[in-house]
PDB file of N, CA, C and O in Angstrom, chain B, residues numbered from 101:
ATOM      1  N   UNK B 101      72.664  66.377 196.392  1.00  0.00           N
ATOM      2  CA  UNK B 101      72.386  67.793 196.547  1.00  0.00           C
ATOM      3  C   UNK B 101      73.676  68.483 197.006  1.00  0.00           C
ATOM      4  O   UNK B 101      74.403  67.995 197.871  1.00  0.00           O
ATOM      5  N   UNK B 102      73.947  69.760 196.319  1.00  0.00           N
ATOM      6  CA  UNK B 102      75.249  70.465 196.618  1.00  0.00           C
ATOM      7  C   UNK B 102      75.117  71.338 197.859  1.00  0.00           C
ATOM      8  O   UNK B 102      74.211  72.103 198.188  1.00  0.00           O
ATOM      9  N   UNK B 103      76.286  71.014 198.473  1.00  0.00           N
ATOM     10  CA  UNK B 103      76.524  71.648 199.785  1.00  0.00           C
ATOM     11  C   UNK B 103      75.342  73.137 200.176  1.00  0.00           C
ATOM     12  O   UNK B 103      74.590  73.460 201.096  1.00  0.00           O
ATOM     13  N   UNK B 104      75.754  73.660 198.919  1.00  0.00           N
ATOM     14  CA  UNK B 104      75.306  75.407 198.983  1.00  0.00           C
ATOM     15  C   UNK B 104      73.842  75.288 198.912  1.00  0.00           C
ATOM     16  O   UNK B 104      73.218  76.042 199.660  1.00  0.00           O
ATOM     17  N   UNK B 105      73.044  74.341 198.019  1.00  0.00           N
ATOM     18  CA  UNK B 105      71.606  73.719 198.065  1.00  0.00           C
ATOM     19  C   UNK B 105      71.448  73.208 199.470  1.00  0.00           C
ATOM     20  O   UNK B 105      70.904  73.930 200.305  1.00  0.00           O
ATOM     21  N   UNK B 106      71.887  72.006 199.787  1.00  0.00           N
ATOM     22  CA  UNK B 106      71.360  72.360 201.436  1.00  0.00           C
ATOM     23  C   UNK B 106      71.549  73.336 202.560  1.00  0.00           C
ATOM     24  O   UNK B 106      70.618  73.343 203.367  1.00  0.00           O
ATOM     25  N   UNK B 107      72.767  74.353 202.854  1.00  0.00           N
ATOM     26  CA  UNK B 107      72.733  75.450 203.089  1.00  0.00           C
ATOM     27  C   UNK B 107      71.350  76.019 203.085  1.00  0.00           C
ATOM     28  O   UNK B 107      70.750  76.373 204.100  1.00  0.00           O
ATOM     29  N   UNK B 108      70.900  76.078 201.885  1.00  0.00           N
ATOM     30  CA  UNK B 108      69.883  77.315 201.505  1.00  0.00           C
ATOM     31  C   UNK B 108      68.544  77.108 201.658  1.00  0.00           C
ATOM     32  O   UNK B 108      67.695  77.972 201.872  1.00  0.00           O
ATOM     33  N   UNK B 109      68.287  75.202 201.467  1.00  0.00           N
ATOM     34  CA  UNK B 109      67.200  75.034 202.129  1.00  0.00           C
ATOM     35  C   UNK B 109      67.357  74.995 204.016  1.00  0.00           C
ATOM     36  O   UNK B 109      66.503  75.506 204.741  1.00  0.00           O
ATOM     37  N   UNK B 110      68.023  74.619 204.299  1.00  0.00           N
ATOM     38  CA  UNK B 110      67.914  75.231 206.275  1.00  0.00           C
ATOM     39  C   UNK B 110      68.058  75.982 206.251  1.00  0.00           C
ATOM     40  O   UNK B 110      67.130  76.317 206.987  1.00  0.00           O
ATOM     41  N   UNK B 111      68.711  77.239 205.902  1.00  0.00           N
ATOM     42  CA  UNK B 111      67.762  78.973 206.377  1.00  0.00           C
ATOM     43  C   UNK B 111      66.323  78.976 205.899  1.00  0.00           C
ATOM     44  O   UNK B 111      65.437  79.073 206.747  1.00  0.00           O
ATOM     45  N   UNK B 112      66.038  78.885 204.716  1.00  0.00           N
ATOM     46  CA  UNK B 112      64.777  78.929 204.006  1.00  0.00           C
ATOM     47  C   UNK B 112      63.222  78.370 204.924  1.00  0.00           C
ATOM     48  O   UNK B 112      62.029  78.672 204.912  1.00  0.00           O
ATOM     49  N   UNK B 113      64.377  77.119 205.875  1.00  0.00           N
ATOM     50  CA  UNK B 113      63.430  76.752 207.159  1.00  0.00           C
ATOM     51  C   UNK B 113      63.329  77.792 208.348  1.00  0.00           C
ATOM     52  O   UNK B 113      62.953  77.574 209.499  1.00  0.00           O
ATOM     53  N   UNK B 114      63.664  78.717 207.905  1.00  0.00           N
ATOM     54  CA  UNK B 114      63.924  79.729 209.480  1.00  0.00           C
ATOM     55  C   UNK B 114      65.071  79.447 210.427  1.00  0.00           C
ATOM     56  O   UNK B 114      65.273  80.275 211.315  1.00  0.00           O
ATOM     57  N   UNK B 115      65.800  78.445 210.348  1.00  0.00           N
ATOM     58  CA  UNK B 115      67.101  77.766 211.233  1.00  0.00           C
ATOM     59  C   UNK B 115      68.156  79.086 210.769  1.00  0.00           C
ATOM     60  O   UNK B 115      68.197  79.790 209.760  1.00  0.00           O
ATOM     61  N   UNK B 116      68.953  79.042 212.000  1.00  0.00           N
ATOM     62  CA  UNK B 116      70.377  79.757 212.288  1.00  0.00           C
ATOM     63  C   UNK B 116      71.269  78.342 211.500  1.00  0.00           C
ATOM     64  O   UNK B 116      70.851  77.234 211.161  1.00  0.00           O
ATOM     65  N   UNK B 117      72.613  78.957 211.412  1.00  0.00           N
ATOM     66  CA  UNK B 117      73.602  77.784 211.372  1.00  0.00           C
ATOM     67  C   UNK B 117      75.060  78.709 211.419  1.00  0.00           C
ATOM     68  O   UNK B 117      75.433  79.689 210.775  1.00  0.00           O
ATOM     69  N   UNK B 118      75.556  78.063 212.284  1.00  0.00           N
ATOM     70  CA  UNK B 118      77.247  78.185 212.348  1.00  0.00           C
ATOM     71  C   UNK B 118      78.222  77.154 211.673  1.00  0.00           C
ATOM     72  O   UNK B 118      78.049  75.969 211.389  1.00  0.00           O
ATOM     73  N   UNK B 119      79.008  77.759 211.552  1.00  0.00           N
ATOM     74  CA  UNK B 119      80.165  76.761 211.233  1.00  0.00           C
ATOM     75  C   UNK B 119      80.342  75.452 211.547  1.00  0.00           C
ATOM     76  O   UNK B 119      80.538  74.724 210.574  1.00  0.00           O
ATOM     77  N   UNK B 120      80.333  74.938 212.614  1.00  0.00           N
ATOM     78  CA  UNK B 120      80.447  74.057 213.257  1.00  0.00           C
ATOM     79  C   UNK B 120      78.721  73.165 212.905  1.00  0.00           C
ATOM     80  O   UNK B 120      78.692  71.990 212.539  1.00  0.00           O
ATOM     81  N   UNK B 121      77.722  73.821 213.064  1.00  0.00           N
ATOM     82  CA  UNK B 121      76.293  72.719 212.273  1.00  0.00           C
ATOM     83  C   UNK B 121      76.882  72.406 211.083  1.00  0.00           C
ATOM     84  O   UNK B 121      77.107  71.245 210.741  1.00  0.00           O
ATOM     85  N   UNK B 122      77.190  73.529 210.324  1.00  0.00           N
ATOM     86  CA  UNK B 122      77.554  73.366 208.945  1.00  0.00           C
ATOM     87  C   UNK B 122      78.400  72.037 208.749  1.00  0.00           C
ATOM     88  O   UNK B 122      77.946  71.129 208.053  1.00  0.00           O
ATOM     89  N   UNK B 123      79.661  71.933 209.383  1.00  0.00           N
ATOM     90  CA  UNK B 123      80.865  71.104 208.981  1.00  0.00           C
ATOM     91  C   UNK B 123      79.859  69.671 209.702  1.00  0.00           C
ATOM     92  O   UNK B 123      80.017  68.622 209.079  1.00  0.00           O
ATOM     93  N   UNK B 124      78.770  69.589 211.070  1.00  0.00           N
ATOM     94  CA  UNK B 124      78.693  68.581 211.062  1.00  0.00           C
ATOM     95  C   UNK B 124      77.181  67.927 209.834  1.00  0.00           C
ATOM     96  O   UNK B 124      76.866  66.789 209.489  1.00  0.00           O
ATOM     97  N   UNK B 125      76.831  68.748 209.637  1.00  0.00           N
ATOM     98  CA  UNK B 125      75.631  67.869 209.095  1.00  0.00           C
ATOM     99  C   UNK B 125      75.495  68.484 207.383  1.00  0.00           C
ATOM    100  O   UNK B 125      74.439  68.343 206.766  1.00  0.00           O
ATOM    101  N   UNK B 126      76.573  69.086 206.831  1.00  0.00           N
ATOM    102  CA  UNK B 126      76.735  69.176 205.227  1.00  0.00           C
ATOM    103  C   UNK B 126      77.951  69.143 204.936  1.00  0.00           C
ATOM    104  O   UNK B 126      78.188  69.153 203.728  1.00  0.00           O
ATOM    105  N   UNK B 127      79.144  69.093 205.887  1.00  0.00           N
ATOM    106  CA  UNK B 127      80.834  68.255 205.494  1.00  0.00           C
ATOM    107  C   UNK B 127      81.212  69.890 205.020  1.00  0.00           C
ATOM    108  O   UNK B 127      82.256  69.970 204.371  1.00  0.00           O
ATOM    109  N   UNK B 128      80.675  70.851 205.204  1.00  0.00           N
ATOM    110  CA  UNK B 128      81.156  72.135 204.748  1.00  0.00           C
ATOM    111  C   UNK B 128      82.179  72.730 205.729  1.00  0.00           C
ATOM    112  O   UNK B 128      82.007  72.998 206.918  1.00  0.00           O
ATOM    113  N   UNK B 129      83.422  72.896 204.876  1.00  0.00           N
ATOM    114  CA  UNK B 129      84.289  73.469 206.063  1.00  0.00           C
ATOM    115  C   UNK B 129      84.307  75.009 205.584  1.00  0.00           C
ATOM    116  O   UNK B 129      84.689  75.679 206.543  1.00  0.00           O
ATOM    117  N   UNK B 130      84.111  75.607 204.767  1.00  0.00           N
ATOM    118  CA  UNK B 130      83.325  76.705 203.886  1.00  0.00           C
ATOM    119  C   UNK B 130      82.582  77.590 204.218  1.00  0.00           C
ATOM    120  O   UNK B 130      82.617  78.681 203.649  1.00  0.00           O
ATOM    121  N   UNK B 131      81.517  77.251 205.478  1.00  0.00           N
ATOM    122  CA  UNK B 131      80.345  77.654 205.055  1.00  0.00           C
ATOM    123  C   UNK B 131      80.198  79.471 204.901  1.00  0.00           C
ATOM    124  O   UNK B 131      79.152  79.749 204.316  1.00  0.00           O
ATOM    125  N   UNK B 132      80.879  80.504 205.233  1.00  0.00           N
ATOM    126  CA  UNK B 132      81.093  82.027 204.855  1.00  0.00           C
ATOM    127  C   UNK B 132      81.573  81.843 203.565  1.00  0.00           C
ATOM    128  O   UNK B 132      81.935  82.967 203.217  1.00  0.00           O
ATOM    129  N   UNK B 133      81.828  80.884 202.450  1.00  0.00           N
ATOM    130  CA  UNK B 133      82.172  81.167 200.833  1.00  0.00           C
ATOM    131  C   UNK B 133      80.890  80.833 200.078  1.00  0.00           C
ATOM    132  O   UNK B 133      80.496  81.319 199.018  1.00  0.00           O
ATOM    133  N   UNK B 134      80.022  79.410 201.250  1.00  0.00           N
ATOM    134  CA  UNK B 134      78.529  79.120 200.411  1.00  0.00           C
ATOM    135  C   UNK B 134      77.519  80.467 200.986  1.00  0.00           C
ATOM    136  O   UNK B 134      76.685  80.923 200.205  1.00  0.00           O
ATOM    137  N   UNK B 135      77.661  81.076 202.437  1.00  0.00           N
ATOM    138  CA  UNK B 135      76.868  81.896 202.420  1.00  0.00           C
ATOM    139  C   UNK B 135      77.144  83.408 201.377  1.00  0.00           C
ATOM    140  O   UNK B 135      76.220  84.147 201.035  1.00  0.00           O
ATOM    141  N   UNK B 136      78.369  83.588 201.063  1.00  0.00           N
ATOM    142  CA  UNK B 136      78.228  84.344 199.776  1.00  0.00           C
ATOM    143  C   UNK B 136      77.663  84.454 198.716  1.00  0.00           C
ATOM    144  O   UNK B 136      76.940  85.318 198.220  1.00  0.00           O
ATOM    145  N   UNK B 137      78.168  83.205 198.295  1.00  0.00           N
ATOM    146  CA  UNK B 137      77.388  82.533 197.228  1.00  0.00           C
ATOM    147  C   UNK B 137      75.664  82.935 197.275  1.00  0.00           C
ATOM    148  O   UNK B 137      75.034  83.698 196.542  1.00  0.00           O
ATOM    149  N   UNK B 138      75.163  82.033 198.530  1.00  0.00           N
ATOM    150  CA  UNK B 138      73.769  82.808 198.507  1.00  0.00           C
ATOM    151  C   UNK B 138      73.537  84.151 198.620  1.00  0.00           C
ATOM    152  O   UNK B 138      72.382  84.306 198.224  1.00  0.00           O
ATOM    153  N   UNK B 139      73.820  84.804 198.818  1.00  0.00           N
ATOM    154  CA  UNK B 139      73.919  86.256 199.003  1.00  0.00           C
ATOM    155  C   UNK B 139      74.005  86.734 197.472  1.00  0.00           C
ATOM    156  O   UNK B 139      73.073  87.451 197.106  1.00  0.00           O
ATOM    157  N   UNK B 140      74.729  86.514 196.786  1.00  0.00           N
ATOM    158  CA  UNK B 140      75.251  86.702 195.524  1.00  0.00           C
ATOM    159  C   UNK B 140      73.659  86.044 194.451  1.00  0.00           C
ATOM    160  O   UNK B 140      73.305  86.439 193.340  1.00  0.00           O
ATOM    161  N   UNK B 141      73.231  85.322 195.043  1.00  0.00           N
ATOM    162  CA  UNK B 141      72.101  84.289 194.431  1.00  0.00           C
ATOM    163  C   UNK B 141      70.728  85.601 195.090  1.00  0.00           C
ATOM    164  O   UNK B 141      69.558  85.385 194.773  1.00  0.00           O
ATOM    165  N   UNK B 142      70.904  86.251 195.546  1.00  0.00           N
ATOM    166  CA  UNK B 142      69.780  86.955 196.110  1.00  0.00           C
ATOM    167  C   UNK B 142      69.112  86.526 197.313  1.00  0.00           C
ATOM    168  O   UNK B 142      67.919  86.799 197.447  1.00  0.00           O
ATOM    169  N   UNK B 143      69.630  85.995 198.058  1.00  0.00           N
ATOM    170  CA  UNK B 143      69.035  85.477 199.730  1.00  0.00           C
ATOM    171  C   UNK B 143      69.675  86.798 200.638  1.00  0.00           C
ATOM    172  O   UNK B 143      70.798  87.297 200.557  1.00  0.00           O
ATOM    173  N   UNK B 144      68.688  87.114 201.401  1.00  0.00           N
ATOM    174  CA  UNK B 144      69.005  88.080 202.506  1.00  0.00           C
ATOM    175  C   UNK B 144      69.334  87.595 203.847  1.00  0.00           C
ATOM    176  O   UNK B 144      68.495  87.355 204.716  1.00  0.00           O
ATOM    177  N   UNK B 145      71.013  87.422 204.008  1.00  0.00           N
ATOM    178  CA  UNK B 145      71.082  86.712 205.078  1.00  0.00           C
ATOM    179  C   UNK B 145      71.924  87.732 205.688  1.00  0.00           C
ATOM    180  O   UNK B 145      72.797  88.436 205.180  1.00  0.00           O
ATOM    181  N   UNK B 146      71.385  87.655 207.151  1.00  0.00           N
ATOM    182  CA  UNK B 146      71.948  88.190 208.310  1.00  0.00           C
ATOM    183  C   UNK B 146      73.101  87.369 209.026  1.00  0.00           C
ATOM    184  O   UNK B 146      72.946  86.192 209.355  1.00  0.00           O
ATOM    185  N   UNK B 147      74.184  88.030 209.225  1.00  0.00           N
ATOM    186  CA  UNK B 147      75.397  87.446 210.176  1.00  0.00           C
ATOM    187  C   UNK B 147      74.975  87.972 211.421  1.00  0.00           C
ATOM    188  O   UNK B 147      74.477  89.091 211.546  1.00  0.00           O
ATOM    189  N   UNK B 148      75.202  87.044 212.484  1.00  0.00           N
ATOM    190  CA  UNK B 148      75.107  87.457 214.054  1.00  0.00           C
ATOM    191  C   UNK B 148      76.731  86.850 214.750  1.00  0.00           C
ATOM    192  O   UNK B 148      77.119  85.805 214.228  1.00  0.00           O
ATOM    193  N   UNK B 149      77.501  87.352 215.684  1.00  0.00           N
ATOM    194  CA  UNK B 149      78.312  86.894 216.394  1.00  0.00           C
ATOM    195  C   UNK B 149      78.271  86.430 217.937  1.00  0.00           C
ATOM    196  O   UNK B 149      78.088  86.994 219.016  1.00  0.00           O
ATOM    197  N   UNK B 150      78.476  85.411 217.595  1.00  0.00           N
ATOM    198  CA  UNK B 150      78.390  84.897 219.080  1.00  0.00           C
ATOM    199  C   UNK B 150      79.731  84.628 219.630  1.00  0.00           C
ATOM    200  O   UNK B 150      80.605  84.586 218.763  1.00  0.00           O
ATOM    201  N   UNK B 151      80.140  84.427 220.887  1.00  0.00           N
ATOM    202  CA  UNK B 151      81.269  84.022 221.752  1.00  0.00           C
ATOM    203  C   UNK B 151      80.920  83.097 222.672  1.00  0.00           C
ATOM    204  O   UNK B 151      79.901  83.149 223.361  1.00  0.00           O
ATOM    205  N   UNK B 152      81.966  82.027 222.705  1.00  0.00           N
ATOM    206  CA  UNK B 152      81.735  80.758 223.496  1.00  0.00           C
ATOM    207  C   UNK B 152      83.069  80.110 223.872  1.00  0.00           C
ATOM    208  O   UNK B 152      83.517  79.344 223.018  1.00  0.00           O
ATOM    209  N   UNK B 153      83.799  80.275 225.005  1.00  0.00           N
ATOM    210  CA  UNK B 153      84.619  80.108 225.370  1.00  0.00           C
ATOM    211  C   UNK B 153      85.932  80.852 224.802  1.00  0.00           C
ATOM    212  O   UNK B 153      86.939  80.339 224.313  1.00  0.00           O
ATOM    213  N   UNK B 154      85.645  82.136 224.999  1.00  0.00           N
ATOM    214  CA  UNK B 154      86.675  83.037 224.244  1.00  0.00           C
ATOM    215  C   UNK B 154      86.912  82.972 222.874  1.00  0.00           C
ATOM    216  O   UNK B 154      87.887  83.415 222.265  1.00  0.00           O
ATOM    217  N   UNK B 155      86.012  82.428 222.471  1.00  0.00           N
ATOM    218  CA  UNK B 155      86.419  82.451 220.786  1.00  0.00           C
ATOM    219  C   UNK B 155      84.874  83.148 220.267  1.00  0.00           C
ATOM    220  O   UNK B 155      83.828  83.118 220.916  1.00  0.00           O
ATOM    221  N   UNK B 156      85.101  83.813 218.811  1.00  0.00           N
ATOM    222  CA  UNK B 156      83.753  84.481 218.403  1.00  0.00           C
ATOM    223  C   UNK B 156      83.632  83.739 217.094  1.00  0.00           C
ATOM    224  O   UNK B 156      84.605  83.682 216.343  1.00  0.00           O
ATOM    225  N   UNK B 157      82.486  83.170 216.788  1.00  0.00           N
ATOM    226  CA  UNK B 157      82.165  82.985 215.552  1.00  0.00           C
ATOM    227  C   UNK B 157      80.785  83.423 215.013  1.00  0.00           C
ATOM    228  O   UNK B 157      79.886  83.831 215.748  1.00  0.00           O
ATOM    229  N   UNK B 158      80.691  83.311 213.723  1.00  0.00           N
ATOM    230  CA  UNK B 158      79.440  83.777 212.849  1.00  0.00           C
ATOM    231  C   UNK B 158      78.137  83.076 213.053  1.00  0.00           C
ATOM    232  O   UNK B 158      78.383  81.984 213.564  1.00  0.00           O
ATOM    233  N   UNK B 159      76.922  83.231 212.879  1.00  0.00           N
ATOM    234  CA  UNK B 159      76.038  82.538 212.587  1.00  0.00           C
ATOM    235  C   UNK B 159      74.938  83.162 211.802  1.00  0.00           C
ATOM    236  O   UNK B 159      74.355  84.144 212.262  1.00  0.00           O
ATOM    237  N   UNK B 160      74.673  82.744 210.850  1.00  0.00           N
ATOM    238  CA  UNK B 160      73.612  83.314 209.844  1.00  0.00           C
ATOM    239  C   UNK B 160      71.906  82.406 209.964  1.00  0.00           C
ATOM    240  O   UNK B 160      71.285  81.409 210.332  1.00  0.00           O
ATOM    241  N   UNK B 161      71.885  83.565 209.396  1.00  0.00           N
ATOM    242  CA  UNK B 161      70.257  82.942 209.093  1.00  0.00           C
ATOM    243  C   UNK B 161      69.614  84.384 208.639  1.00  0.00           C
ATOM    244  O   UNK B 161      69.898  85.487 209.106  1.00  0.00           O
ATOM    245  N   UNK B 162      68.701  84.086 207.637  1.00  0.00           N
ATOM    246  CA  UNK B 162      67.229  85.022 207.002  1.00  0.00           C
ATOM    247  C   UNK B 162      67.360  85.964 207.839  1.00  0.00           C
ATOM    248  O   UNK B 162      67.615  85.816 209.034  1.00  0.00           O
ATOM    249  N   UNK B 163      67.192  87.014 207.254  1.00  0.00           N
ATOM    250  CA  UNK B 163      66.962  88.788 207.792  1.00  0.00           C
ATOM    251  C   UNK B 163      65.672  88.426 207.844  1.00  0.00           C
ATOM    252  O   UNK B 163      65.251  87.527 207.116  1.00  0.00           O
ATOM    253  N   UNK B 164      64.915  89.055 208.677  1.00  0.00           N
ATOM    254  CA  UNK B 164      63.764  89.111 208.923  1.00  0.00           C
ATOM    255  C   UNK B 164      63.736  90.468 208.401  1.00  0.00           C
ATOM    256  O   UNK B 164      64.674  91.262 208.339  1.00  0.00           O
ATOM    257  N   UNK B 165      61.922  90.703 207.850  1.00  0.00           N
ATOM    258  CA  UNK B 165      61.815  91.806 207.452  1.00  0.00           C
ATOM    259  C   UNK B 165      60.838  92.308 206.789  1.00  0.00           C
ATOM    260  O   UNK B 165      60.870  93.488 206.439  1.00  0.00           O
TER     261      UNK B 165
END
């Protein structure tokens, strides 16, 4: 199964994912080019930013709605 296929089934579960889930449990160092991709595929995904030790990163998951 391709990276962007599992991506899409864990939002599809209601799960968040950052970068860092991403790279550990689908080898995606990517994952803002596969969440395009879905986006582009018609998935409504929401970006949220979080900060954790002075650094900010993304985390997506399903717009609720």
């Amino acid at each position: 199964m391709s990276q962007k296929a599992q991506i899409e089934k864990w939002l599809l579960r209601g799960r968040r994912l950052n970068p860092a889930q991403a790279l550990k449990n689908f080898g995606s160092f990517r994952l803002a080019a596969r969440i395009d991709e879905l986006r582009k595929d018609g998935l409504d995904i929401e970006t949220k930013y979080q900060h954790k030790d002075g650094k900010r990163f993304a985390s997506y998951g399903l717009a609720r709605g």
